[in-house]
C-alpha positions in Angstrom: -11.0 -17.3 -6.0 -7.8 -17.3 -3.9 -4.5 -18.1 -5.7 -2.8 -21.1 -4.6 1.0 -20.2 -5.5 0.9 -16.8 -3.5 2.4 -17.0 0.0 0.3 -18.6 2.8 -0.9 -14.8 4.5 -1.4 -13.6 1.1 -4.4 -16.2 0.6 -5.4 -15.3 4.4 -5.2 -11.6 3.2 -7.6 -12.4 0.1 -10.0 -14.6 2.4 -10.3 -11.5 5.1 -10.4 -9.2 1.9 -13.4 -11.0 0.3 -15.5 -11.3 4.1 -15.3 -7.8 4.3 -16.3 -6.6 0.7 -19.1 -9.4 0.9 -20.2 -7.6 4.0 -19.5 -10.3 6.7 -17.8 -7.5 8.4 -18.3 -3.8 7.9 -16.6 -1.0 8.8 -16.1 -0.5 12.6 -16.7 -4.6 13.1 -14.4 -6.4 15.2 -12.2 -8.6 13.1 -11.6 -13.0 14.7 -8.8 -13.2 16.9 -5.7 -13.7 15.2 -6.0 -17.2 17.4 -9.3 -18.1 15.9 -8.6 -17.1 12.4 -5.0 -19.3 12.5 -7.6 -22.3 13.7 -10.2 -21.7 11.4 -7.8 -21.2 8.3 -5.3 -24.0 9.8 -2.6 -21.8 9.5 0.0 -20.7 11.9 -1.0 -17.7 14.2 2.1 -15.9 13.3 1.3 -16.0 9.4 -2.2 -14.6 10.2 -0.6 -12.1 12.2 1.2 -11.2 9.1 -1.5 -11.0 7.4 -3.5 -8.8 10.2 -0.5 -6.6 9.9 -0.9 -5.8 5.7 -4.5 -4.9 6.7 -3.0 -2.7 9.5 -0.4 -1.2 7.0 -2.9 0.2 4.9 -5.1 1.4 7.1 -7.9 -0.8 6.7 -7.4 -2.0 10.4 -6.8 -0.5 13.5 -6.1 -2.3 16.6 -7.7 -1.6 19.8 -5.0 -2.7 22.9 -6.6 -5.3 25.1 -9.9 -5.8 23.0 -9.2 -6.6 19.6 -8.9 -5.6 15.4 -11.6 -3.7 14.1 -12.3 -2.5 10.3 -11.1 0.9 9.9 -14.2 3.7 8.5 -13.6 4.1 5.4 -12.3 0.1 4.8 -14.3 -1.4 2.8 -14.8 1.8 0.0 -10.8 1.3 0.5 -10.3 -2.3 -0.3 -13.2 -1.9 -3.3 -11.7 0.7 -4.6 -7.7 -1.2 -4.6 -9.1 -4.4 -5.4 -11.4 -2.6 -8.4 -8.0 -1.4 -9.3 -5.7 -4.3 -9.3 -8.3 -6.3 -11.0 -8.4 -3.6 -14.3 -4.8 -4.1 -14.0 -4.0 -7.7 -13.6 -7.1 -9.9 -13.9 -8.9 -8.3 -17.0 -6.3 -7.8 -19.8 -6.3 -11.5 -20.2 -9.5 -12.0 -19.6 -10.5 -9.5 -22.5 -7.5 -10.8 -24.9 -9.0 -13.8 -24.7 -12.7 -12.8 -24.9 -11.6 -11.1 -28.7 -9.5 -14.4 -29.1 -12.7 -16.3 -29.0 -15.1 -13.8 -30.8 -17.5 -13.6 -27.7 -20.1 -10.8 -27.4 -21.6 -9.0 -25.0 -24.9 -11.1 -25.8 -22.7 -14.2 -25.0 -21.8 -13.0 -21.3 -25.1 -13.7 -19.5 -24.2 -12.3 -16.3 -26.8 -13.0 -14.7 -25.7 -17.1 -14.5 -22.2 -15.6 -12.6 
């Protein structure tokens, strides 16, 4: 679910971030033109850029001169792994807190409806 009060290429970020841990593009896949994602998304080329450029930062992109972005090897254990992280950290403290809050049991969470 992307966030709607983070910066614009911080939701671009989280949209490439969730195509390549659903597997639309694995490791060593070239990545849209920062021209086609900006038209897909509707956003400003420069913001995706921006967003290209996180990806690049961490090294879960690498850039190939003349022919395009491609996912680094190693990317998408990468991103799992940091995005396994952050949500421990961020997402599930509340989401447990209010889980006891509510008296809900692991017989309540049918996962298999997610």
């Amino acid at each position: 679910m992307i966030d709607e009060s983070k910066p614009v290429y911080l939701r671009l970020r989280e949209i490439i971030a969730a195509a390549i841990l659903d597997g639309e593009y694995r490791d060593g896949d070239l990545l849209p033109s920062v021209r086609a994602f900006a038209a897909q998304q509707g956003a400003n080329p420069l913001t995706v850029a921006k967003a290209y450029q996180s990806f690049q930062d961490d090294g879960l992109v690498i850039v190939k001169r003349g022919v395009g972005m491609f996912v680094a090897d190693g990317a998408v254990r990468k991103l799992r792994e940091a995005e396994r992280n952050r949500f421990f950290e961020t997402v599930w403290p509340p989401v447990a807190a209010q889980i006891q809050r509510l008296g809900i049991s692991v017989e309540d969470l049918d996962l298999q409806k997610v």
